[in-house]
C-alpha positions as CSV (number, residue, x, y, z in Angstrom):
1,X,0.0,0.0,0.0
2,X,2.9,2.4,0.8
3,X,3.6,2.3,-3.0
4,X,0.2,2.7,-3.9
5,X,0.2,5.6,-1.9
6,X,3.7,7.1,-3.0
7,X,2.7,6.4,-6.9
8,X,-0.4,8.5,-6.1
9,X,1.4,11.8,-4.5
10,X,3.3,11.5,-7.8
11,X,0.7,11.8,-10.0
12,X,1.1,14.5,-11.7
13,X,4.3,13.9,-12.3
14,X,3.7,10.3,-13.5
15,X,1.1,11.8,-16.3
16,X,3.4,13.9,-17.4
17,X,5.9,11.1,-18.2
18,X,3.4,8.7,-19.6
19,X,1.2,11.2,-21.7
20,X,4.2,12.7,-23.2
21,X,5.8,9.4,-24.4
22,X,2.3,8.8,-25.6
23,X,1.7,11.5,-28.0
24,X,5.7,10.9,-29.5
25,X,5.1,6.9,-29.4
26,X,2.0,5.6,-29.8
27,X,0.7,3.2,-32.9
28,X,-0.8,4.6,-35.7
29,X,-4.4,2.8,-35.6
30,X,-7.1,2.7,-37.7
31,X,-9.7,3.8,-35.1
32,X,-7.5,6.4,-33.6
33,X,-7.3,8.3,-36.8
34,X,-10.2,10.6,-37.8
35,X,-11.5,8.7,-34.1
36,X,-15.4,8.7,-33.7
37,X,-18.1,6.7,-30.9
38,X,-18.6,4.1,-33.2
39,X,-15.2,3.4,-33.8
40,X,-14.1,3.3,-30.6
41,X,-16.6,1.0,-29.7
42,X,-16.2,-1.6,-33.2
43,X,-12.4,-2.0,-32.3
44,X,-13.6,-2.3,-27.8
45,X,-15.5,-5.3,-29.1
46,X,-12.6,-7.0,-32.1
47,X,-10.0,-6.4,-29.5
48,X,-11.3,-8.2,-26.7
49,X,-9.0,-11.1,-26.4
50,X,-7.7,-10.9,-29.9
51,X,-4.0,-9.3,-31.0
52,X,-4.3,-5.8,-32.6
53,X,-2.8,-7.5,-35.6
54,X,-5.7,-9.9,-36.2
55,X,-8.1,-7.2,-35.8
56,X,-6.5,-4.5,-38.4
57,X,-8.1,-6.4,-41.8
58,X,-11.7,-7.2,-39.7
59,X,-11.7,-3.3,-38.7
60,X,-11.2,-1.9,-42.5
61,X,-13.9,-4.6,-43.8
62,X,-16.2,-3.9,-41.4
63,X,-16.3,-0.3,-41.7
64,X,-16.4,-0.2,-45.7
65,X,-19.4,-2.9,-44.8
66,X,-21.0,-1.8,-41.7
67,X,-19.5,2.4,-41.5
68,X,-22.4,3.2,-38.9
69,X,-24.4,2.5,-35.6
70,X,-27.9,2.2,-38.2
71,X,-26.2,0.1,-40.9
72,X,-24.6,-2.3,-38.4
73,X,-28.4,-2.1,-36.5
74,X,-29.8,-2.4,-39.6
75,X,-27.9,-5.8,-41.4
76,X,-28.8,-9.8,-40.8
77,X,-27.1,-11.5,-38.5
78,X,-26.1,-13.7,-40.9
79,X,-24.0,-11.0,-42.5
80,X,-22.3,-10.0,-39.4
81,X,-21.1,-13.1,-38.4
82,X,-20.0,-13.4,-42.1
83,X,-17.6,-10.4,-41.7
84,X,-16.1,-11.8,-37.6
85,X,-15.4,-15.1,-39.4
86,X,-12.1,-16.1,-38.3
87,X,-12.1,-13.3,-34.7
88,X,-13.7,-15.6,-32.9
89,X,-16.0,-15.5,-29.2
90,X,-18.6,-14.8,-31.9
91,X,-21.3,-13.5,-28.9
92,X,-19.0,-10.1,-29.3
93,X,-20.5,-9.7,-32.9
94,X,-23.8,-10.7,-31.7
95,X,-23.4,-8.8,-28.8
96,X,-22.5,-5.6,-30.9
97,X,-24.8,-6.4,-33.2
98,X,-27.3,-5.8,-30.4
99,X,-26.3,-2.9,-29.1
100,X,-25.7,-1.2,-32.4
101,X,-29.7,-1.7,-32.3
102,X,-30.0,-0.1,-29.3
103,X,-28.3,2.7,-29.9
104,X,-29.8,3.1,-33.0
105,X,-33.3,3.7,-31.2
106,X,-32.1,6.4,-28.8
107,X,-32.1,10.2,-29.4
108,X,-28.1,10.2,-28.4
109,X,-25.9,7.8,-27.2
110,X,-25.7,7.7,-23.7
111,X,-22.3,8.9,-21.8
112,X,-21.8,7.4,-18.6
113,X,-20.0,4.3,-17.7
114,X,-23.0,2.9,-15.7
115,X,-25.5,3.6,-18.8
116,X,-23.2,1.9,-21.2
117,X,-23.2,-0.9,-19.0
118,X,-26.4,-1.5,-19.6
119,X,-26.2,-2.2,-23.4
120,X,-24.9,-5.8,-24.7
121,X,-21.2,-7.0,-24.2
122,X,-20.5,-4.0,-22.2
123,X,-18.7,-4.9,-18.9
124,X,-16.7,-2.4,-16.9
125,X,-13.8,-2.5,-18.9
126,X,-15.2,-1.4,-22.0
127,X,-17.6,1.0,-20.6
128,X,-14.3,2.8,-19.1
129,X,-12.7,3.0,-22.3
130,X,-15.8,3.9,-24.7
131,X,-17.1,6.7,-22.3
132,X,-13.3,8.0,-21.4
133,X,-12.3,8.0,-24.8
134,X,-15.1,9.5,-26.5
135,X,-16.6,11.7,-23.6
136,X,-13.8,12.5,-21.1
137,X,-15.6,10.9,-18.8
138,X,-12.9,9.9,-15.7
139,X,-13.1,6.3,-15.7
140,X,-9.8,4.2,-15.6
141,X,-9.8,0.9,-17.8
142,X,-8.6,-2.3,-16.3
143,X,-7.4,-5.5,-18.0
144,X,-4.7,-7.9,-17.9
145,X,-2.2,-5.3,-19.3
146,X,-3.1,-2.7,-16.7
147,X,-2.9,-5.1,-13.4
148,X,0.4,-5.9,-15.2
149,X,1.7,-2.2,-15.3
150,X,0.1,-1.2,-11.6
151,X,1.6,-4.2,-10.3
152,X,5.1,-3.8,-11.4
153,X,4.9,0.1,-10.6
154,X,4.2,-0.9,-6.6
155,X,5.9,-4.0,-6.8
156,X,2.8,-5.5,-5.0
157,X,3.3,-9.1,-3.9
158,X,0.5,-10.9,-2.7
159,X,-0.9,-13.6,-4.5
160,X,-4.3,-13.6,-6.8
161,X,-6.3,-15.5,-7.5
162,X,-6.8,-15.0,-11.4
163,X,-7.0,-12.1,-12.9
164,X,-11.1,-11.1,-12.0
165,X,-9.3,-11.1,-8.6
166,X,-6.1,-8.6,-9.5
167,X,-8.5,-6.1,-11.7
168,X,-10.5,-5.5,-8.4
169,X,-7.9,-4.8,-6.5
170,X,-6.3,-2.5,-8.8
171,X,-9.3,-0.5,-10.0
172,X,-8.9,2.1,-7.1
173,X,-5.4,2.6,-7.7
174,X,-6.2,3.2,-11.5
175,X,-9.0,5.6,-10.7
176,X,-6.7,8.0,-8.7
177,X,-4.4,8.0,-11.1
178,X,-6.7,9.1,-14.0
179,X,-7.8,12.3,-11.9
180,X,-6.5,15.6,-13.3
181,X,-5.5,14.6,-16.8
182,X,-7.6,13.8,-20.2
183,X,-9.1,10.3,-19.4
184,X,-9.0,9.1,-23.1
185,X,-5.5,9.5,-23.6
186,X,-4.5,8.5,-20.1
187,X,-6.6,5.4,-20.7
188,X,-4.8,5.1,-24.2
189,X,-1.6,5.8,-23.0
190,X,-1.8,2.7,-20.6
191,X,-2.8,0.2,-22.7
192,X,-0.1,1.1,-25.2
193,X,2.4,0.8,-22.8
194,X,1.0,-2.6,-21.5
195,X,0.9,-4.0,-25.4
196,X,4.6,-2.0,-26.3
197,X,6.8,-1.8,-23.5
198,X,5.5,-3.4,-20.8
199,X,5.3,-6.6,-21.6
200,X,4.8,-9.7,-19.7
201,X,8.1,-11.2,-20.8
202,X,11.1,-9.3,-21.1
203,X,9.4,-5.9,-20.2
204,X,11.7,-3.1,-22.1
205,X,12.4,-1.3,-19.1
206,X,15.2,0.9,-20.4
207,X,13.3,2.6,-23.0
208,X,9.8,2.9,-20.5
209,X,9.0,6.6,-20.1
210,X,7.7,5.8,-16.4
211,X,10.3,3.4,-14.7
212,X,11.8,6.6,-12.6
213,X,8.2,5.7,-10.7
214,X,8.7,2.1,-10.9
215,X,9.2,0.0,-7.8
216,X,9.3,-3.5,-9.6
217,X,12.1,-2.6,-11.5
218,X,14.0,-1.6,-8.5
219,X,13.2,-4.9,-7.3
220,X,15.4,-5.9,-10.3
221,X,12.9,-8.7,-11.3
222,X,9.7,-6.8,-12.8
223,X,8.8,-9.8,-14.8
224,X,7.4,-11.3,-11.3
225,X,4.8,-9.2,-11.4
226,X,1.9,-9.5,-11.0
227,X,1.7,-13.0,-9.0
228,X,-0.9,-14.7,-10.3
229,X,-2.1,-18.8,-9.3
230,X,-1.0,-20.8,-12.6
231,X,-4.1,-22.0,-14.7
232,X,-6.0,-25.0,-14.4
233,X,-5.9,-26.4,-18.2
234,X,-8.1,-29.6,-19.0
235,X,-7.3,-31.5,-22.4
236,X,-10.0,-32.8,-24.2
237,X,-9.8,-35.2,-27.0
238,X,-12.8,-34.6,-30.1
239,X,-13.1,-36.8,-33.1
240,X,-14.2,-35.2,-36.3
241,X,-15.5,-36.5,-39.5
242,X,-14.8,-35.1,-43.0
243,X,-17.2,-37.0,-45.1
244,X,-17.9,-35.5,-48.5
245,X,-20.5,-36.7,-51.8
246,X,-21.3,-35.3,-54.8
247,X,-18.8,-32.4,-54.7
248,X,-20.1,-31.3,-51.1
249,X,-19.1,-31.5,-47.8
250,X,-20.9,-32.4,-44.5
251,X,-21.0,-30.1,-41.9
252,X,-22.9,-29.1,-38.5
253,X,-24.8,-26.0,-37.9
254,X,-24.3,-24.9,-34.4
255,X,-27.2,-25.1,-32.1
256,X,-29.1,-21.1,-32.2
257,X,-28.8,-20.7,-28.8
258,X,-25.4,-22.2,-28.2
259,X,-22.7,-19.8,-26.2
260,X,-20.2,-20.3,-28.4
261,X,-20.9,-21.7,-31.5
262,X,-24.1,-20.3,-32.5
263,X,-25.3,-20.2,-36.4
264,X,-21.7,-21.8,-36.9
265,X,-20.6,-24.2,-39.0
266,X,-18.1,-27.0,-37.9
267,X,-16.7,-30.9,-39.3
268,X,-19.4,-32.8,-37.8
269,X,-18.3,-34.6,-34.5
270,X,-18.0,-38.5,-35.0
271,X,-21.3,-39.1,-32.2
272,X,-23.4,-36.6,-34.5
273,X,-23.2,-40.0,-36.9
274,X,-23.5,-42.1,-34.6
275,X,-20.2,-43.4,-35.4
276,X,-17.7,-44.9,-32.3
277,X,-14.3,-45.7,-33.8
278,X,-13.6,-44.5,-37.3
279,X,-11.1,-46.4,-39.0
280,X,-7.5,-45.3,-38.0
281,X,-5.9,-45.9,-41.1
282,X,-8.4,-43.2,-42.4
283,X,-7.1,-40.8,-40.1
284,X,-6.7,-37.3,-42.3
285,X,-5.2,-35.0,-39.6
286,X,-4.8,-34.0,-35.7
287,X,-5.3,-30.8,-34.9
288,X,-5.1,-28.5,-31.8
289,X,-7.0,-25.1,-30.7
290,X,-7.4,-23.4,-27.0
291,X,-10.3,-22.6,-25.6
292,X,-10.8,-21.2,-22.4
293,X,-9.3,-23.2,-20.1
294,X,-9.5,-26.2,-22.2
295,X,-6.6,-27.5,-24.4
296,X,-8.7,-29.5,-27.5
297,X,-7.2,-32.3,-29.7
298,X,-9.5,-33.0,-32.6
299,X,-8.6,-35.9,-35.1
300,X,-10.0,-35.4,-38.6
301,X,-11.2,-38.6,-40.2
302,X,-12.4,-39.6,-43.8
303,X,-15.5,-41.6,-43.5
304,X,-17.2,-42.5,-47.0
305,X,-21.3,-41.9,-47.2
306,X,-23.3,-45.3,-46.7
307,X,-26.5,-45.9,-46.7
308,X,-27.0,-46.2,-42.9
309,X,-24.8,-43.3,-42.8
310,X,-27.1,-41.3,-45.1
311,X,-30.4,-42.1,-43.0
312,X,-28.8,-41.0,-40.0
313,X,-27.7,-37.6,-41.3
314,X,-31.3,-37.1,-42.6
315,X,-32.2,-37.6,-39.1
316,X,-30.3,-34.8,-37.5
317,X,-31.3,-31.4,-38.6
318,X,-27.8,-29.6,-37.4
319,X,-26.1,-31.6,-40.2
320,X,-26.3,-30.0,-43.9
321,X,-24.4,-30.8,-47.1
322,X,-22.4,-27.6,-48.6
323,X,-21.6,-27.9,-51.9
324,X,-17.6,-27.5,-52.0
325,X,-17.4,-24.0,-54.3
326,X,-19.8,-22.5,-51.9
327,X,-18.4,-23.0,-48.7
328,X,-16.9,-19.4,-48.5
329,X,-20.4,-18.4,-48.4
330,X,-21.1,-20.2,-44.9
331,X,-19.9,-18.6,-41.7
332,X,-17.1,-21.6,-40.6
333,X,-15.6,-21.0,-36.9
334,X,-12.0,-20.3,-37.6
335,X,-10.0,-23.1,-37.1
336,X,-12.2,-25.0,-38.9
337,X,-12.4,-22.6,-41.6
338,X,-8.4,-23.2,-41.7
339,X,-8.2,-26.9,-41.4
340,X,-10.9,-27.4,-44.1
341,X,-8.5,-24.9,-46.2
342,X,-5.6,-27.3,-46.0
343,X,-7.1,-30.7,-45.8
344,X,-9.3,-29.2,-49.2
């Protein structure tokens, strides 16, 4: 707490340092040039958990496609799934599909962190860094790269729990320090030095424009903090079935109201054709994605149409035949979209 406390007194200071290096340093972004509400909020949603990188091409497509809150309110669901293919957590799109609806309806958009809140996908984080950003309002964002730069700067050592955990206790720390300066770029400014500088391996302390305030790199070992309890990862082992006829390919719709998967399209799963133990000498390709917590193993398998196999696929209404040429014009989750790719 004595850091906390000292880091505070120094705020202005600390500002000064970090907004200075910010306006010499920072990326040039798509949604930071010409920056407007509804860009702000398009890249909040495609950056959640996905590298700025990734999201560059999905931000320039989607604005040529979708340039406005009534647009966006205004297109199928269908077509905005279309243009996430490949982000992935495809409830964001939904999500900001919704709330481009919302806002749609309303005279204005609203302004306050606590009324943003109350629009789809909004949790604090992102109401912080829409309503800073585009209204000054004083709100400090907190994520992963945040706790990362608060915990280094007062070298705090007690253990969390994850990270819900470490973002709780750092909020109040955050908010102090946002006081007196222009939220949005102190907000800005943070993240950018969490995704340039201070990184989680090999932070580049010699060229951070705030390590004069720094008590982790006093410490001489900034890279252990934040202390955080390892992961708990589960493996889980999925076969899939690539089973084509007559030029298409059999897939499986996800379930409408599924969390994750939703109006998605996937390589059936081997129990979807009531099939135990494909033959292993048919075996096509092993592939590996992360999700969540969960590590997954999926084994591809060829499996040639049969009559029995053909009867139980007419039972199940998630499966559907996609003719080969036209699978670019179903929405595939990404791996999927990738593996079919190479195995094609």
């Amino acid at each position: 707490m004595a850091n906390s406390a000292k880091l505070i007194s120094e705020r202005a200071n600390f500002q000064r340092a970090l907004h200075g290096w910010y306006r010499v340093h920072h990326r040039k972004l798509p949604w930071r040039d010409a920056p407007s509400l509804y860009k702000t909020v398009v890249s909040e949603f495609m950056l959640q958990q996905t590298q700025v990188a990734t999201v560059l091409p999905y931000f320039a497509r989607w604005l040529t496609e979708l340039p406005d809150f009534p647009t966006l309110a205004a297109a199928s669901e269908a077509k905005v799934t279309k243009l996430w293919e490949g982000l992935g957590y495809y409830s964001r799109a939904r999500n900001l599909h919704r709330l481009a609806q919302a806002v749609a309806k309303m005279p204005v958009p609203p302004r306050t962190p606590a009324a943003w809140r109350e629009l789809p996908g909004i949790g604090p984080y992102t109401a912080a860094a829409i309503t800073s950003i585009s209204f000054s309002e004083p709100a400090a964002v907190v994520d992963g790269n945040v706790v990362r730069i608060l915990a280094r700067l007062t070298a705090e050592g007690r253990l969390f729990r994850d990270g819900t955990e470490a973002v709780k206790f750092f909020t109040p720390l955050a908010d102090a320090l946002v006081i007196g300066s222009d939220p949005g770029e102190h907000n800005q400014a943070m993240m950018e030095l969490g995704a340039t500088v201070c990184l989680r391996q090999t932070p580049l302390c010699l060229v951070c424009p705030v390590a004069e305030f720094c008590a982790g790199r006093k410490s001489g070992e900034p890279e252990s903090f934040p202390r955080l309890k390892p992961k708990q990862i589960e493996q889980r082992s999925v076969t899939r079935i690539w089973c084509e006829h007559g030029g298409k390919l059999l897939l499986r719709r996800g379930h409408a109201k599924a969390r994750r998967l939703a109006g998605l399209h996937e390589l059936p799963e081997a129990s979807d054709l009531g099939l135990e133990s494909p033959d292993k000498k048919s075996l096509l390709a092993v592939k590996r994605r992360a999700i969540t917590r969960f590590q997954i193993t999926e084994s591809i398998y060829r499996v040639k149409p049969t009559v029995v196999l053909f009867k139980r696929i007419a039972k199940n209404s998630a499966l559907e035949w996609v003719p080969l040429k036209h699978l670019d014009q179903v929405t595939l989750s990404g791996p999927h979209k990738r593996w079919i790719s190479e195995l094609r």
